[in-house]
One Martini backbone bead per residue (centre of mass of N, CA, C, O) as a GRO file, in nm:
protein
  112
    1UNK     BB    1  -3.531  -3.257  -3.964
    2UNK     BB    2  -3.288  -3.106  -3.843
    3UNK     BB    3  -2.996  -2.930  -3.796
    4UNK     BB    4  -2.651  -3.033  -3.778
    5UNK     BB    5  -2.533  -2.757  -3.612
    6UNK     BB    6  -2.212  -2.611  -3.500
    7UNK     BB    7  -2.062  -2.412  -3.281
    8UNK     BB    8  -1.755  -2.246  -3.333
    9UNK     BB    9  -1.491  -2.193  -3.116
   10UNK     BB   10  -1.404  -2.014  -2.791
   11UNK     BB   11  -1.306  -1.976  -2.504
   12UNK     BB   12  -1.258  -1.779  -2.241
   13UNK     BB   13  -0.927  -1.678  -2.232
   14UNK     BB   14  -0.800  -1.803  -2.501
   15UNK     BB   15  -0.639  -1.807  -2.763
   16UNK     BB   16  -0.490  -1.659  -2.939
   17UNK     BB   17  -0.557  -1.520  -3.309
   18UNK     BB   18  -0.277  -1.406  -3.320
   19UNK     BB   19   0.024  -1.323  -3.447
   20UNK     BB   20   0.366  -1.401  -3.265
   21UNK     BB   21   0.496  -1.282  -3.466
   22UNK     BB   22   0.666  -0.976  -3.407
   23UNK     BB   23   0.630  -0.986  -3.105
   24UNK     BB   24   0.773  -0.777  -2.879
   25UNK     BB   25   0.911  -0.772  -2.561
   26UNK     BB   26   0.966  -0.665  -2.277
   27UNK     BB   27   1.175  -0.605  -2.087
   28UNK     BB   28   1.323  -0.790  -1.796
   29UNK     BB   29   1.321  -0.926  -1.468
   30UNK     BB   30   1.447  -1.142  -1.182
   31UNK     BB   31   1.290  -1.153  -0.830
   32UNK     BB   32   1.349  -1.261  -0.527
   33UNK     BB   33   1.250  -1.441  -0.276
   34UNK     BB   34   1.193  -1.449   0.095
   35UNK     BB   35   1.071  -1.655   0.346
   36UNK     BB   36   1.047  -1.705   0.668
   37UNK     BB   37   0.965  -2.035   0.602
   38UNK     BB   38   1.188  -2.070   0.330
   39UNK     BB   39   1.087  -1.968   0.095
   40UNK     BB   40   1.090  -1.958  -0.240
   41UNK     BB   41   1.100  -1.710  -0.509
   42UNK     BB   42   0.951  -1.512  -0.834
   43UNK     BB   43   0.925  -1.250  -0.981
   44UNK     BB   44   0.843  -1.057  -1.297
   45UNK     BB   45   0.986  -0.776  -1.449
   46UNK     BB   46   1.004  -0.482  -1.548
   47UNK     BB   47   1.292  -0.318  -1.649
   48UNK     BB   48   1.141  -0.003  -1.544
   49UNK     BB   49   1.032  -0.095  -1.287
   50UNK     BB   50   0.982  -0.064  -0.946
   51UNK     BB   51   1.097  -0.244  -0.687
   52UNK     BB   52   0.994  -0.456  -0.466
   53UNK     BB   53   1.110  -0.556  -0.125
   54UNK     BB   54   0.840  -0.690  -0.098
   55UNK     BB   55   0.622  -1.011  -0.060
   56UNK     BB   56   0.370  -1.259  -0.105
   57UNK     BB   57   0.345  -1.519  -0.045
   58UNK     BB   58   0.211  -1.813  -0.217
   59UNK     BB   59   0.236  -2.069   0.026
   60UNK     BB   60   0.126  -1.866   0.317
   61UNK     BB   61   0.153  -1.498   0.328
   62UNK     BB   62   0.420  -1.404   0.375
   63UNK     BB   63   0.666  -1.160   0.405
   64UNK     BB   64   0.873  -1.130   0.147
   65UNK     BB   65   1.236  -1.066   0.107
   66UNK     BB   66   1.460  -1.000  -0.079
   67UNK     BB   67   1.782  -1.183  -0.182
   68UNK     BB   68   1.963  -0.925  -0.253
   69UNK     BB   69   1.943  -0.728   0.021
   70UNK     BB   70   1.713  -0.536   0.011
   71UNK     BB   71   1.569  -0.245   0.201
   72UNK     BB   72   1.351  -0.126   0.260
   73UNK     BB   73   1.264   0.187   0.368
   74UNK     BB   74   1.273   0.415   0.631
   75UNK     BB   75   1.014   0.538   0.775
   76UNK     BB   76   0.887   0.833   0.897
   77UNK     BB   77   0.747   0.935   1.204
   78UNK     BB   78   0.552   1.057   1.331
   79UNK     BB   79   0.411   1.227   1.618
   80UNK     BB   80   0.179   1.265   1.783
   81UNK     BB   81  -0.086   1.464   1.853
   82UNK     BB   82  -0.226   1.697   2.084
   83UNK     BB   83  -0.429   1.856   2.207
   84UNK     BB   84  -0.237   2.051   2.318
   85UNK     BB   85  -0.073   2.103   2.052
   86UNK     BB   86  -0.311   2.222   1.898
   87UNK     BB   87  -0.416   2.467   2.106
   88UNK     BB   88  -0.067   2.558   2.058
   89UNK     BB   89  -0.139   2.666   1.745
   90UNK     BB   90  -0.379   2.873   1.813
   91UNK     BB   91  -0.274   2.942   2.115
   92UNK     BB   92  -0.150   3.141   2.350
   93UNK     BB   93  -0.115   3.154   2.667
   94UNK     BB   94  -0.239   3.423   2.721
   95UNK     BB   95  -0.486   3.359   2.613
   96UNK     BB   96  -0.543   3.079   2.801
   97UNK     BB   97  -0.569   3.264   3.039
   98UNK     BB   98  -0.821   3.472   2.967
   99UNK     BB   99  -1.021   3.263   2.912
  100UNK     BB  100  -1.017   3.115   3.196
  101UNK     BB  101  -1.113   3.378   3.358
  102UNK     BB  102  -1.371   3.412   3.236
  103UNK     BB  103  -1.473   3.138   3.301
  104UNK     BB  104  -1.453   3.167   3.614
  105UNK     BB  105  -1.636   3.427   3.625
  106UNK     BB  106  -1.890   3.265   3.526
  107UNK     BB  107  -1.907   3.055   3.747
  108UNK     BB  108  -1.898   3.205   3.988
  109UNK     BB  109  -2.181   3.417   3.867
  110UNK     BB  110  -2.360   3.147   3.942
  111UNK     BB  111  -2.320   3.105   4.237
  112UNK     BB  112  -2.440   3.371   4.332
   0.00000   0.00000   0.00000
């Protein structure tokens, strides 16, 4: 007959097998939010991380807002560049002028 052996042991996961005394937490702080649907929570920070201004609502997935009423910072935005722009970073007009004249020099003694 068999011999009946059972392996002992837990699953992945599970509960730590250290001892939890002398253990010291970092120091933390809970950051609330606000949903624009109404929804409050809160989220825990260590103590000297960087806090986040905005969170995504864990109950909708809405952009939530700190309740202590710290604001985004606004970020400045570039003014797109056009092509305009960009060609006259590399040439002044007198270039961009005597360019012209040779490309229509060459057209025009195509055509002729």
């Amino acid at each position: 007959m068999a011999e009946n052996r059972a392996l002992k042991g837990s699953g992945l996961g599970a509960k730590s097998h250290a001892d939890p005394s002398g253990v010291e937490l970092a120091p933390r702080q809970e950051i609330g939010f606000d949903c624009p649907k109404g929804h409050h929570f809160g989220v825990v920070f260590a103590e000297e991380a960087e806090l986040p201004t905005e969170w995504e609502c864990p109950r909708c997935g809405e952009t939530a807002r700190r309740s202590d009423g710290v604001q985004p910072e606004v970020k400045e935005t570039k003014v797109p560049r056009t092509h305009w722009d960009m060609l006259r970073e590399r040439r002044s007009i007198e270039e961009l002028e005597d360019l012209l004249a040779e490309r229509l020099d060459q057209i025009r003694g195509e055509n002729h």
